[in-house]
N, C-alpha and C positions, 0 to 999 in steps of 0.2 A: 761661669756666667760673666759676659762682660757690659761694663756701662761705662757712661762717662758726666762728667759732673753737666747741670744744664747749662747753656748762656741765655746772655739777653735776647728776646725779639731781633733786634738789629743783626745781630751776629748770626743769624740763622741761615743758613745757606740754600740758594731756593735753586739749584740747579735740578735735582730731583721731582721738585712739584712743577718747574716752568713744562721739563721732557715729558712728564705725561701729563700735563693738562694740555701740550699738543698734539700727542696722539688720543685724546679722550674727546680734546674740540673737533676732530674727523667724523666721528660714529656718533648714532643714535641711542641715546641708553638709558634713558628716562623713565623708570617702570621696570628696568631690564634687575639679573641680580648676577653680580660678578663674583664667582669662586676664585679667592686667592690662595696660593700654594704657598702654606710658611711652612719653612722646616725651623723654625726657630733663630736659624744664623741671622747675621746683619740684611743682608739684603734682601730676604724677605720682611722682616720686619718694618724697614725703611717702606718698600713698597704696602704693607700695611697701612703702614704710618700716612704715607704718600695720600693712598687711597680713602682711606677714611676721611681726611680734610678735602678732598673737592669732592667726595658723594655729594653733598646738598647743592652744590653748583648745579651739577649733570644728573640727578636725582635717582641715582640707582640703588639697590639695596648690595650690601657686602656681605660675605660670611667668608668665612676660613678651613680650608682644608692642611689638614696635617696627616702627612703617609707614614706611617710607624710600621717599617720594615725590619726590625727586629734584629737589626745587624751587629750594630753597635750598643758597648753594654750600657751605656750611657742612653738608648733609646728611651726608654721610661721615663730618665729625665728631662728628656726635652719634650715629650709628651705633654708631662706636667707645669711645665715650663707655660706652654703654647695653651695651656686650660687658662693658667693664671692670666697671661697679656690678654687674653681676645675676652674673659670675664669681666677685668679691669676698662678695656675701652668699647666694652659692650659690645661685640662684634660679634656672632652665630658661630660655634667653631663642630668642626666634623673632625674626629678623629679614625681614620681608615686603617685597619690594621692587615696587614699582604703578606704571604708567605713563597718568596721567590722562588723555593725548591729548590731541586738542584741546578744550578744553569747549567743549558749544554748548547756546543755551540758559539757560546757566549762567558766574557766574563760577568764575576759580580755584579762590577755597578752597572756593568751594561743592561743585567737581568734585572736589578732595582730599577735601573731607570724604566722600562718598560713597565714594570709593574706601578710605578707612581703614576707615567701618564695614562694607565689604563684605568687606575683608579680616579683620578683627576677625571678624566674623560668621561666618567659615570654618574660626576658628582648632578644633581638637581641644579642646575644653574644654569645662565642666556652667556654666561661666556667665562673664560678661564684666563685668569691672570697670573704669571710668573717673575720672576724677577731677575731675568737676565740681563746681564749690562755691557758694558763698551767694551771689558775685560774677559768678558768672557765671550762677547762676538771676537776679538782679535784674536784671541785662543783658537775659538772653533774655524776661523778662516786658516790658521797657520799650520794649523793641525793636518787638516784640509787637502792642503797644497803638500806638505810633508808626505802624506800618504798619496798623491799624484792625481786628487780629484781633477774632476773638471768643472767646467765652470757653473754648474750646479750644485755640486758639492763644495765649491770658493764662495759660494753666494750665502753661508750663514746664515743663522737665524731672522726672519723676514720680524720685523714689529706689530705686524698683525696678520697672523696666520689660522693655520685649524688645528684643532686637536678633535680627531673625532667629525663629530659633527658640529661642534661648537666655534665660534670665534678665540685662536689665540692672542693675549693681548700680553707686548712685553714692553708695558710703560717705559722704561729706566734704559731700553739699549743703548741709546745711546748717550749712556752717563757713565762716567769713569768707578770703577770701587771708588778710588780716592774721596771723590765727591761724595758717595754714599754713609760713607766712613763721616765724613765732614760733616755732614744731615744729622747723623745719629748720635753726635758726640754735642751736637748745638742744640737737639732736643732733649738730652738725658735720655738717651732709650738706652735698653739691656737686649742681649742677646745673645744667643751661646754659640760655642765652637764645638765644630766636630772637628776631633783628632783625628779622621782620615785625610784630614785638606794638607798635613803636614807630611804624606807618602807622599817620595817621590817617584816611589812604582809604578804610580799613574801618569799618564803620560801629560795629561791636564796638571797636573802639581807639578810634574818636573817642567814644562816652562817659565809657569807661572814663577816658580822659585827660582831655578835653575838662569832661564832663558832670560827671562823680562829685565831682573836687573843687569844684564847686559845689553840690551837692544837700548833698554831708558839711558844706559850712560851717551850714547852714540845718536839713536834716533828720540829723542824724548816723546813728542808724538805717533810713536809708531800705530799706537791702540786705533787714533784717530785714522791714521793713513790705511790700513788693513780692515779699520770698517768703511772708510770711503770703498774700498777696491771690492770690499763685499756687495756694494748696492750698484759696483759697476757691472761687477759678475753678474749680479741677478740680473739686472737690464739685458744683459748679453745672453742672458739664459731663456728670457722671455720672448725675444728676436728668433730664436733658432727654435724654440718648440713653436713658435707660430709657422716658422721656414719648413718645419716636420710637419705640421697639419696637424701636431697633438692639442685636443682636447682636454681627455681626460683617461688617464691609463690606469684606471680601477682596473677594468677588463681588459685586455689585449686576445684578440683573435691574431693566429698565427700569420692568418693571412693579409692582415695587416703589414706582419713585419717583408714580406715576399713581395708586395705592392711597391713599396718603396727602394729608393738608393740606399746605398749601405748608411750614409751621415744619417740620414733621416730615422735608419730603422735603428743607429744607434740610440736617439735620442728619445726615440719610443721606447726601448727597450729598459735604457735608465728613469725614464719617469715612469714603469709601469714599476720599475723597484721601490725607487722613491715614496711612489705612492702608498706601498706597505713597509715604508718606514724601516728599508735595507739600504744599505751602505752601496754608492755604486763598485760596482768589479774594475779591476784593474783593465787597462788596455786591450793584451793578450788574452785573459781572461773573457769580457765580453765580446771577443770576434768571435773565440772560439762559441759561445753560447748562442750565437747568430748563427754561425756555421750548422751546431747540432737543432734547433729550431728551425730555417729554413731550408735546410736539406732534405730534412728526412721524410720519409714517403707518409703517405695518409697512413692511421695506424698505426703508424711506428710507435714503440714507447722509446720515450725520451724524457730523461731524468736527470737534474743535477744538484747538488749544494750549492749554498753562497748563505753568509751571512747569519749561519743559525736557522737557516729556512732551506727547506726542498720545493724546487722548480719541476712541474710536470707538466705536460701537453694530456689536457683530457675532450675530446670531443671535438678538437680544433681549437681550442682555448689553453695560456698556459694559467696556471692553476699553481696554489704557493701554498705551503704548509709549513707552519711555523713549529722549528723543535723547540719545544716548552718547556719536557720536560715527559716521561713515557707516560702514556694513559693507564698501565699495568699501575700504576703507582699512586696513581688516584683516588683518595678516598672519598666516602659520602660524608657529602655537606649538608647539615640540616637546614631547611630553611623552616622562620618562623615569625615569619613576617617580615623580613625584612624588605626595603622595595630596590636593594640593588645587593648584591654576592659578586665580589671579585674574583674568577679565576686564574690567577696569572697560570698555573702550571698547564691551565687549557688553552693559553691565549686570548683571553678574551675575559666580559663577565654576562652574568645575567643582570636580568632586571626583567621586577615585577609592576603590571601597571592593575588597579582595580577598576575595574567595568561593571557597570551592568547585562546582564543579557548573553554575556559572549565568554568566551575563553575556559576555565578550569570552577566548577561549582565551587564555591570555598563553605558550603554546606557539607560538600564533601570530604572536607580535611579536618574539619574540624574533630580533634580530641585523636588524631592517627598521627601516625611520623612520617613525616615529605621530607624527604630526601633528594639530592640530588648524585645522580649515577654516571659512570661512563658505561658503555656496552661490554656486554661480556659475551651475546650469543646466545640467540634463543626468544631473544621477547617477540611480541606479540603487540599489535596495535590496533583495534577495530574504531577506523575513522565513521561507518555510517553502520548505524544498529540494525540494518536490515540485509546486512550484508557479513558474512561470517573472519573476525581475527586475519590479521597478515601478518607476515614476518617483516619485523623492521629493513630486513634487509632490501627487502623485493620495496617497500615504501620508499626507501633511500635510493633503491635505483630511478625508479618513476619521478624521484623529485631533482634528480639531475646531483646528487651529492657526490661527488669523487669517492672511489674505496678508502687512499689513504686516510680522509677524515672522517670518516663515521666512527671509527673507535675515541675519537677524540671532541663529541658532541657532547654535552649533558644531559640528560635527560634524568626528568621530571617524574619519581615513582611518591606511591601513598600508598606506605606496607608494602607488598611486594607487588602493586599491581604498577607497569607502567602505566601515565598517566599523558604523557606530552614528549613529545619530541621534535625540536626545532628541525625544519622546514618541511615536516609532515604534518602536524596537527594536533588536538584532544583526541582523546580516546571519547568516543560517544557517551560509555558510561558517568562519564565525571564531564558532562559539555555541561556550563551551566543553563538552563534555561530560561527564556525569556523572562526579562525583568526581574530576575534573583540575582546576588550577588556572584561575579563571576573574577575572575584571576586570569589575565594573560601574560603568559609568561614570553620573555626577547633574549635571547641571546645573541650578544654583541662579541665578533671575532675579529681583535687585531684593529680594532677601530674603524668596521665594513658594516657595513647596510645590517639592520636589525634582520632576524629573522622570526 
């Protein structure tokens, strides 16, 4: 754990509270309640710290999210770390606990990092705050360009962005560590170190280590310069998806991409990535992916990898599956009240909302085991009691689900009877009935439209 002795009032360095009291004076938030992401280190702390002195300004409520991914052995401790601070300055804290599984596809942090902002993304809150800063947008721009993005992949993390469906909000980018370091040592705050920030296997530590104190001897503000170049990039990025007629590339139909000139149908093609939060492809790479999308004949299957996800053309739409992690491997998860279940190894989580009148009787669970299952083959669904049981299968075609993702759904059993299957319905037996207490269950994929 580290801390530093306090100073006076005077001495206190206000670069951290001036940079987000100017991104806080933009938005409305009055009533609103802001989830912040502490893993325990300095800079979320700092942005704790930050946060908690202008809530009564801006009058929103705070709580704290911590993702205990169980990697590091030292997890526990910083768990307990993060009960102590947010007990101490009275803040609501949520401890999330994720089980990455195996990545594939992907490395570790990369399979941690998804899993925090899916957890994050679930949290009960009007908006999500993190604590990234100057240091680490100069990073992610350099990074960036090293791997030959383009000007949407140079454009770095935006200051207020989305996770999910929520507002992201990252007070502090454009403040240096340094500064932050400076804040936390003028307030006496403590806060701990992970021992992976000192690999330089990672390609984020081996700059920062490696890199930085060479660019600081030569360029001193380089951080500064390569975050200006990131909000040039964006500007430049906003210009050319308008130039493309992009919208919004949740969906891409095929024949979107066959309308347009090749720039344009690039630019589509990388914001329909983007959108699900993939890495764009290299040069070569997405010609050829244009190539095999607009060429091929109606019908055609057409299939590819990128990024830990499979790209497919289903119905005239491309269609994305994320590899998680195999559905064969998936065990059942009890629920038992709880009102949100993170699956990382499915992509996605649940979440339960209570109703009246609608959705799963909770009359009917009471004192049985609810369980959550992936398909194995065989179930059985009867959406209206006057009409006789269907096979999940024949349900999932009717509701437009691709084959590859049906084994990779959750669904909803009590004992051995299916109960709920997202984007088919209750089963009639367990519908609750009007004005009794009822349960509907959302499963959320990859940070996409509830279902």
């Amino acid at each position: 754990m580290a801390s530093t002795r306090k100073s006076s009032n005077a001495e206190r360095p206000a670069a951290p509270l001036a940079a987000a009291q100017r991104l806080l004076g933009t938005l409305v938030l009055r009533g609103k309640t802001i989830a912040v992401g502490l893993s325990g280190g300095v800079d979320s702390i700092v942005l704790l710290h930050v946060l908690r002195a202008l809530g009564p300004a801006h009058g929103y409520k705070l709580r704290a999210v911590h993702v205990h991914h169980g990697i590091s052995p030292n997890a526990d401790a910083w768990a307990r770390f993060c009960r102590k601070l947010c007990r101490g300055w009275r803040v609501p804290l949520s401890i999330l606990r994720v089980d990455i599984g195996s990545p594939r596809g992907k490395g570790l942090e990369a399979a941690a990092r998804d899993a925090r902002r899916a957890a994050l993304a679930g949290m009960r809150a009007d908006a999500v705050a993190l604590a990234h800063h100057l240091d680490d947008q100069a990073e992610t721009v350099l990074l960036s360009l090293l791997r030959g993005a383009g000007v949407r992949g140079a454009s770095g993390m935006p200051a207020l962005g989305r996770l999910g469906t929520k507002p992201l909000l990252r007070p502090l980018l454009e403040v240096p560590r340094a500064e932050l370091m400076r804040y936390a040592q003028a307030h006496g705050l403590q806060w701990v170190d992970d021992e992976s920030n000192q690999d330089t296997a990672h390609a984020r530590n081996f700059l920062r280590l490696r890199v930085a104190p060479l660019l600081e001897e030569r360029y001193p503000r380089w951080r500064q310069a390569l975050g200006r170049a990131a909000q040039h990039f964006s500007d430049a990025d906003a210009l050319l998806r308008e130039f493309a007629g992009v919208r919004s590339a949740d969906r891409l139909q095929i024949a979107q991409l066959r309308g347009r000139p090749d720039p344009a149908a690039r630019v589509l093609l990388r914001e329909y990535l983007a959108a699900h939060g993939l890495r764009p492809p290299a040069t070569r790479r997405l010609a050829e992916m244009l190539r095999q999308l607009t060429g091929a004949a109606a019908g055609a299957r057409v299939e590819f990898a990128h990024d830990g996800a499979v790209l497919r053309v289903y119905r005239g739409e491309l269609r994305l599956e994320r590899l998680a992690g195999a559905a064969a491997d998936f065990g059942p998860v009890s629920w038992t009240g709880q009102r949100r279940i993170p699956l990382p190894a499915l992509g996605g989580e649940m979440r339960f909302e209570h109703v009246r009148g609608a959705g799963v009787a909770l009359a009917k669970l009471k004192g049985r085991s609810v369980q959550l299952r992936v398909r194995r083959g065989g179930e059985r669904l009867q959406l209206d009691a006057r009409r006789p049981r269907r096979t999940l299968k024949n349900l999932f075609q009717e509701a437009g689900l691709p084959p590859w993702q049906r084994d990779r759904l959750p669904l909803l059993f009590c004992d051995e009877d299916l109960v709920w299957a997202p984007g088919v319905g209750v089963d009639a037996r367990y519908r609750a009935p009007a004005g009794s207490a009822g349960l509907v269950p959302h499963w959320r994929s990859c940070g996409d439209a509830t279902h």
